[in-house]
TIMI-2910 file (N, C-alpha, C, CB; in pm, 1 decimal, decimal comma, always signed):
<rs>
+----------+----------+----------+----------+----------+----------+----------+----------+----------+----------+----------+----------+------+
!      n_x !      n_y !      n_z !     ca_x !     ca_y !     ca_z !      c_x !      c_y !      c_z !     cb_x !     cb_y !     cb_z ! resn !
+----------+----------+----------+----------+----------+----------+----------+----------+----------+----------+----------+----------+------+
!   -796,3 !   +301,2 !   +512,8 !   -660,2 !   +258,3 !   +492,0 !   -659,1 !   +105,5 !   +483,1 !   -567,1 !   +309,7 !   +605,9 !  Unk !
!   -559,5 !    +45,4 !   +392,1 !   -618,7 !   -104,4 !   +407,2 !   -544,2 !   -163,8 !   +484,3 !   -630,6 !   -190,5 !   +288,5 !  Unk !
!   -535,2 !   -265,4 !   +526,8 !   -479,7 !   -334,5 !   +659,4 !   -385,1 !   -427,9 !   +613,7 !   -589,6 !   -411,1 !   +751,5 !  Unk !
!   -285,5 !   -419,5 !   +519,3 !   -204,1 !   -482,2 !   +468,9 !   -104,3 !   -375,2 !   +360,7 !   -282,7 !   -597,7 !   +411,6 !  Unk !
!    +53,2 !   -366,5 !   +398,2 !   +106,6 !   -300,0 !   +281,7 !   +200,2 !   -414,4 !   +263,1 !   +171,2 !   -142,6 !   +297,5 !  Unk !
!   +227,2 !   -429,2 !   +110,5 !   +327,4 !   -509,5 !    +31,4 !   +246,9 !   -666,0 !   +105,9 !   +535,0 !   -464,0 !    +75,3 !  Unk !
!   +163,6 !   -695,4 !   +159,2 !   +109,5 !   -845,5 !   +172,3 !   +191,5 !   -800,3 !   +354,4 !   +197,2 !  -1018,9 !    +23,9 !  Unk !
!   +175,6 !   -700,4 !   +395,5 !   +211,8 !   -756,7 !   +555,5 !    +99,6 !   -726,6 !   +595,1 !   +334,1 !   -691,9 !   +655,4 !  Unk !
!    +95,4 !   -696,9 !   +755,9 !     -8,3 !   -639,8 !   +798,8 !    +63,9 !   -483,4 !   +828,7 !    -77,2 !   -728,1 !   +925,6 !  Unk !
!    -75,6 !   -426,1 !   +823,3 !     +8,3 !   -270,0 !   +829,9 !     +4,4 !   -188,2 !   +985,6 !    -80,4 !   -149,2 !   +706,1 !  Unk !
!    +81,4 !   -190,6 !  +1009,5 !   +101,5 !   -122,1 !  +1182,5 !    +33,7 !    -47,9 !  +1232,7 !   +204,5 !    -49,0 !  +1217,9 !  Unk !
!    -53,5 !    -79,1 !  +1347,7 !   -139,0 !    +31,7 !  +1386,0 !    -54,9 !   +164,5 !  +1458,4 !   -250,1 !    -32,0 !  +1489,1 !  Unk !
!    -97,1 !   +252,7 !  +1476,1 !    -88,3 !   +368,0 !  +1489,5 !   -151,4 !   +415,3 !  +1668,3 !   -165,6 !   +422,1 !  +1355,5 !  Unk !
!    -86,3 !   +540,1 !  +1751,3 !   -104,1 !   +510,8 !  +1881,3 !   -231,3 !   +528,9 !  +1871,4 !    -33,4 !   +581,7 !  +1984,1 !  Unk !
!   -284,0 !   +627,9 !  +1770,1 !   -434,7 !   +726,3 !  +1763,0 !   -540,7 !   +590,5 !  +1700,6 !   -421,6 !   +906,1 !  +1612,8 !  Unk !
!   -435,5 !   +491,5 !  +1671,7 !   -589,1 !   +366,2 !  +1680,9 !   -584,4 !   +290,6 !  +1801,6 !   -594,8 !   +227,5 !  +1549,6 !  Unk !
!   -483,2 !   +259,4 !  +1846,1 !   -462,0 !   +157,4 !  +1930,5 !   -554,3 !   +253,8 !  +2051,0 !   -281,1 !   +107,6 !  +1956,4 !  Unk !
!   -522,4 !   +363,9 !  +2083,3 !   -614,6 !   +426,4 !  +2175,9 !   -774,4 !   +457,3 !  +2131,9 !   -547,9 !   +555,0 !  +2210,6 !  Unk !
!   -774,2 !   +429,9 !  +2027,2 !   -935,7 !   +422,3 !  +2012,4 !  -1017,1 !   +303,2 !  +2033,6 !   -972,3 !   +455,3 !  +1884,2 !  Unk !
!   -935,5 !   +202,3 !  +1984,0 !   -934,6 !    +60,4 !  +2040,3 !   -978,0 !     -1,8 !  +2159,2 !   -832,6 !    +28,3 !  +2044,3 !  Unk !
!   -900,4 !    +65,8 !  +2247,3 !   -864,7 !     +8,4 !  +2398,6 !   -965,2 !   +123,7 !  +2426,8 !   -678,9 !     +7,9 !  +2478,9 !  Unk !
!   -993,8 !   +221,7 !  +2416,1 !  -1051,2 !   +340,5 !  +2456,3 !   -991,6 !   +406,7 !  +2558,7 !  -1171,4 !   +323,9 !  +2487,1 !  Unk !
!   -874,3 !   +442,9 !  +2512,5 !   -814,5 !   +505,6 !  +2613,4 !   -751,5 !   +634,6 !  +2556,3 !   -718,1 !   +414,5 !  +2679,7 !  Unk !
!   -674,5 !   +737,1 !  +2625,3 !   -665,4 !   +857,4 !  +2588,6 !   -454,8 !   +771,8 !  +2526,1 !   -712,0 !  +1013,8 !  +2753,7 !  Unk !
!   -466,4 !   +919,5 !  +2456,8 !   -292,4 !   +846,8 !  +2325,1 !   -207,4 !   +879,5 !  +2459,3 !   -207,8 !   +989,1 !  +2108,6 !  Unk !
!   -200,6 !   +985,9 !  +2526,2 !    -97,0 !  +1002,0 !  +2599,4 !    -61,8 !   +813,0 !  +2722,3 !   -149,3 !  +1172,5 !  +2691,9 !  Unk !
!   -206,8 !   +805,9 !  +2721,1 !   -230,1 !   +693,9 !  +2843,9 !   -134,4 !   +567,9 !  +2731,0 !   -458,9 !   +645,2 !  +2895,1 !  Unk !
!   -173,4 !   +572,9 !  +2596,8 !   -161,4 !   +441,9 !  +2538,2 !    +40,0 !   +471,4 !  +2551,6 !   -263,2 !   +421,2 !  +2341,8 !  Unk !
!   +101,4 !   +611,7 !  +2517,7 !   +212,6 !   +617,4 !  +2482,4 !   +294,0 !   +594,3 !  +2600,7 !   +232,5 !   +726,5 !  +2415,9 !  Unk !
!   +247,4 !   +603,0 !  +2708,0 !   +285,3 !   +562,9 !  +2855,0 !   +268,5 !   +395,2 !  +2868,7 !   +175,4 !   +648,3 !  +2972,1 !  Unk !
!   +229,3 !   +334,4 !  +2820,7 !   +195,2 !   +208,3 !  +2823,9 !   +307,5 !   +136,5 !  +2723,7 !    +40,0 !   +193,2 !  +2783,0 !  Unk !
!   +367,0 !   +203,5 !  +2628,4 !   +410,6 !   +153,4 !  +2529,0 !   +603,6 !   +197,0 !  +2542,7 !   +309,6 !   +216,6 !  +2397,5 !  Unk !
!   +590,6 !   +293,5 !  +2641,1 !   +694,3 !   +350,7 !  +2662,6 !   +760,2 !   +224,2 !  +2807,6 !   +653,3 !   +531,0 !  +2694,9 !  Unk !
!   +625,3 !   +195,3 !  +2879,4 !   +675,1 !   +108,9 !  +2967,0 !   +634,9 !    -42,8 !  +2950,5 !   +639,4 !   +157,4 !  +3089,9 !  Unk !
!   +660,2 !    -66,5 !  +2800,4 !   +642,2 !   -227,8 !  +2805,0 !   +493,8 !   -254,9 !  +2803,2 !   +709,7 !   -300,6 !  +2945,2 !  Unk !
!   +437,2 !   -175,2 !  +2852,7 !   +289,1 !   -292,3 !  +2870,2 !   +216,1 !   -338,8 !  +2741,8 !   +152,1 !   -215,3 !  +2959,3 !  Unk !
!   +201,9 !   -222,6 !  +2648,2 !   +215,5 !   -309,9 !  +2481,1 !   +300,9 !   -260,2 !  +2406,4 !    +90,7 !   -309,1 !  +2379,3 !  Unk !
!   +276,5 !   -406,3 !  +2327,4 !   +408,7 !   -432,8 !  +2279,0 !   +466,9 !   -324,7 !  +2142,1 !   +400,7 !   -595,3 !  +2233,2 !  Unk !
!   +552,0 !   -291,1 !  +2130,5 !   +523,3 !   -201,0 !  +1981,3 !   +705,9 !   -173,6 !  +1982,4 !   +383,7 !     -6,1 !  +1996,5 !  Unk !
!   +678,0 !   -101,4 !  +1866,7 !   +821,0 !    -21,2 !  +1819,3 !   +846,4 !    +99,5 !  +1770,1 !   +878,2 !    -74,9 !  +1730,2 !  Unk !
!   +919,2 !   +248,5 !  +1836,7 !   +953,5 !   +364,2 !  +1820,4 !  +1006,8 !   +367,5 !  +1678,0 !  +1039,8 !   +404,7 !  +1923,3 !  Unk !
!   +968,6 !   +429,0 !  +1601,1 !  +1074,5 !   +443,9 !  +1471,4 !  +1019,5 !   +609,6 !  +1406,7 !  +1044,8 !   +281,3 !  +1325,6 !  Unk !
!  +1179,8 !   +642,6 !  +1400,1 !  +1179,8 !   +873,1 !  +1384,8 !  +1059,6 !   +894,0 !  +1464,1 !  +1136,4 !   +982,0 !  +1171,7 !  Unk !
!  +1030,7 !   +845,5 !  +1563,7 !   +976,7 !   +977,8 !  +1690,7 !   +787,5 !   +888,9 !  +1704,8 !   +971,7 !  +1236,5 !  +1581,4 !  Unk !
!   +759,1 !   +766,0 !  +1629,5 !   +677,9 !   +732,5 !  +1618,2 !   +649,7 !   +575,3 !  +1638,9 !   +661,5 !   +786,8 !  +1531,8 !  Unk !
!   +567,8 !   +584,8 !  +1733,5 !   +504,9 !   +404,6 !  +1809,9 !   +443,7 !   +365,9 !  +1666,4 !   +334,3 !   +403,0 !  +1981,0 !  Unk !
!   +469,3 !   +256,3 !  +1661,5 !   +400,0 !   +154,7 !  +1598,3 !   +342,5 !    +21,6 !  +1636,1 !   +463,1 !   +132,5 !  +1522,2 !  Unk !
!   +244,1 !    -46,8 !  +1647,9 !   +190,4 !   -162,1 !  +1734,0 !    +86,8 !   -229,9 !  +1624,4 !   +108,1 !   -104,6 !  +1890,7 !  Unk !
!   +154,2 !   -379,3 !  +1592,0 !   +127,4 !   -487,9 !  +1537,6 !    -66,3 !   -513,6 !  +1566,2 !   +243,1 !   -601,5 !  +1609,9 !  Unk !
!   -127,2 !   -520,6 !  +1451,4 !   -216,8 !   -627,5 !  +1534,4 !   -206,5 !   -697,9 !  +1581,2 !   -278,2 !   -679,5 !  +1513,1 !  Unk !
!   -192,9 !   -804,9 !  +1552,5 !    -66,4 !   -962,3 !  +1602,6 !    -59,0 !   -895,4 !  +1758,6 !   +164,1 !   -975,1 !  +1490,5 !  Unk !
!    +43,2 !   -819,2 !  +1779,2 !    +58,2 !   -766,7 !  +1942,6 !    -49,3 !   -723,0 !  +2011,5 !   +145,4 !   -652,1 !  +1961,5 !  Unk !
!   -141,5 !   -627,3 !  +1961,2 !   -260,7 !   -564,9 !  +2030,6 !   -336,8 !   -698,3 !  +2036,3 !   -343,2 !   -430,5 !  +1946,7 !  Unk !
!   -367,3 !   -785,2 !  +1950,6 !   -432,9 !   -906,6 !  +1974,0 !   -418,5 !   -993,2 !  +2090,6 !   -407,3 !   -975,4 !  +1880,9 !  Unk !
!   -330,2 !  -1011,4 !  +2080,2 !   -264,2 !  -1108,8 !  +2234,9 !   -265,1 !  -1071,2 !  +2292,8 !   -159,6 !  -1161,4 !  +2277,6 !  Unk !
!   -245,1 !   -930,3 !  +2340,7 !   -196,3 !   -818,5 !  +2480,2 !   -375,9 !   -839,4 !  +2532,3 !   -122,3 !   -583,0 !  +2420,2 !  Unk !
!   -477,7 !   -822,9 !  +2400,2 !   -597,4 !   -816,5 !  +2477,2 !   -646,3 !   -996,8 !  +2529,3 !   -721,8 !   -729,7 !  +2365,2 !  Unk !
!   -599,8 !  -1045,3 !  +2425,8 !   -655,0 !  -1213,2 !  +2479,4 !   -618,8 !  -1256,3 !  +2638,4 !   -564,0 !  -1347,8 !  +2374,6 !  Unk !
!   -464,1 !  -1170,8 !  +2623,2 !   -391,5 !  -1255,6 !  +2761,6 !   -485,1 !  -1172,6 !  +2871,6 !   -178,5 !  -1226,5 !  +2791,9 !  Unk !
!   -474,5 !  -1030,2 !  +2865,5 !   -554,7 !   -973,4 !  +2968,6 !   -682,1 !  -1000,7 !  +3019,9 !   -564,6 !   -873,9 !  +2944,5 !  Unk !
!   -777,8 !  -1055,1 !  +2893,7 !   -896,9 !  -1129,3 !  +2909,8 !   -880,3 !  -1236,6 !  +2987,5 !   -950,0 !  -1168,9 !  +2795,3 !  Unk !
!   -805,0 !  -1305,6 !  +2935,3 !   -779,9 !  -1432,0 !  +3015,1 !   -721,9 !  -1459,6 !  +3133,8 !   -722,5 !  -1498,4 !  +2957,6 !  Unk !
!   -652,6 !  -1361,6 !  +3131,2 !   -591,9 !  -1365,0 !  +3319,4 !   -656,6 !  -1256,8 !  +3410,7 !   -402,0 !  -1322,0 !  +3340,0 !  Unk !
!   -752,0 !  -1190,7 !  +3364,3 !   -802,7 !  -1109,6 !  +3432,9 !   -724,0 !   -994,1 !  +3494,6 !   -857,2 !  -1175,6 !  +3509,8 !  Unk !
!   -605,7 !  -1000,7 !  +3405,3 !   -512,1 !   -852,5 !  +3475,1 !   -565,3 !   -731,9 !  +3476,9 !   -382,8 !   -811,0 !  +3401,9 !  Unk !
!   -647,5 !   -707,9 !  +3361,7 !   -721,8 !   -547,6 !  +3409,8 !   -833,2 !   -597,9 !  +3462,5 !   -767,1 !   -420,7 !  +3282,8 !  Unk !
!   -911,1 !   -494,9 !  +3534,1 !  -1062,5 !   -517,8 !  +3592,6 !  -1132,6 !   -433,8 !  +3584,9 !  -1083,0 !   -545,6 !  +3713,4 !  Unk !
!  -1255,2 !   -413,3 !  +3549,2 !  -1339,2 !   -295,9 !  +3540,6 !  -1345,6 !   -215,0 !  +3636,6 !  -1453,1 !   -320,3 !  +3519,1 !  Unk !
!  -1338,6 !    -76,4 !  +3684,4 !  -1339,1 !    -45,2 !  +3814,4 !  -1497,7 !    -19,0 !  +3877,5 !  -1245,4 !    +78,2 !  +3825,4 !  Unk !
!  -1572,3 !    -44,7 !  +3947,2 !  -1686,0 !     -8,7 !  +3978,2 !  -1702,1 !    +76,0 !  +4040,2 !  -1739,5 !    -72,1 !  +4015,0 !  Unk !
!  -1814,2 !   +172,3 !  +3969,3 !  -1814,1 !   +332,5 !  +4017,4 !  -1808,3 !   +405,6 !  +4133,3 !  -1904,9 !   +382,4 !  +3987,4 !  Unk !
!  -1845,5 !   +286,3 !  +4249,0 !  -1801,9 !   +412,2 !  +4359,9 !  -1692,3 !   +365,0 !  +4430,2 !  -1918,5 !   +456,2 !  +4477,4 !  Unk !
!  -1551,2 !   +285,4 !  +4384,4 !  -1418,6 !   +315,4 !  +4341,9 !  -1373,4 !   +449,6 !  +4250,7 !  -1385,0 !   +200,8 !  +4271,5 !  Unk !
!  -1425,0 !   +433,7 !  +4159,7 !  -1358,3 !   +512,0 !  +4058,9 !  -1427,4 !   +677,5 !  +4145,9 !  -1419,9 !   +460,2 !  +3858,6 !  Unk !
!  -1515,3 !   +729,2 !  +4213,6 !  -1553,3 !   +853,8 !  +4316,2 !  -1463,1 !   +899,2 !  +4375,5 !  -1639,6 !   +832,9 !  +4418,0 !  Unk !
!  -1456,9 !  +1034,2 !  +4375,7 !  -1372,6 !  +1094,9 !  +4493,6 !  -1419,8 !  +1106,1 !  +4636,2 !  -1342,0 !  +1225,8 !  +4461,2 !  Unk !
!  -1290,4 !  +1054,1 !  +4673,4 !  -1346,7 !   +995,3 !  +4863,0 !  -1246,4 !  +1130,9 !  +4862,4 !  -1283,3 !   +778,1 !  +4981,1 !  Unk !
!  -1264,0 !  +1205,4 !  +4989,2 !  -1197,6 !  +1315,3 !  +5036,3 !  -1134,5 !  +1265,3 !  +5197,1 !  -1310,8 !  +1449,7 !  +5035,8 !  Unk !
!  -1023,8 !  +1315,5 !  +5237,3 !   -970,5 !  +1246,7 !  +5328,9 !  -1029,1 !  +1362,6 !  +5444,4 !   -800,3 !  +1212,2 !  +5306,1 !  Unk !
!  -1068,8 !  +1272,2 !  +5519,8 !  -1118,0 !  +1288,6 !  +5682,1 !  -1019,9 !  +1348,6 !  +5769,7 !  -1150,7 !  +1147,6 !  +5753,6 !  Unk !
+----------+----------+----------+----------+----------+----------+----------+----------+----------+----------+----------+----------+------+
</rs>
């Protein structure tokens, strides 16, 4: 698909933006539903800018808001 219609850029889609980020669509549409990126609903369907996915990842890089989780965090501890 080419990445420009009529000379814009052409809107990514949730099923890229979650391939992107590597995350599952439901996770990305929860994210998008609550602000965390940036995008726009139109007839029943997210749409998200490169331009937006770009920055959303620079700023996060740069402020360190997400963090990798290290694996024996991410383990199931069972309660005692």
């Amino acid at each position: 698909m080419p990445d420009t219609v009529n000379d814009r850029p052409r809107p990514l889609f949730v099923a890229e933006v979650a391939a992107e980020l590597r995350l599952h669509e439901y996770t990305v549409r929860n994210m998008l539903v609550r602000g965390d990126i940036p995008g726009v609903k139109l007839a029943g369907r997210w749409y998200v800018t490169r331009e937006n996915l770009d920055k959303l990842l620079a700023e996060a890089l740069s402020t360190r808001r997400w963090r990798r989780v290290p694996p024996m965090e991410r383990a199931f501890h069972p309660i005692h």
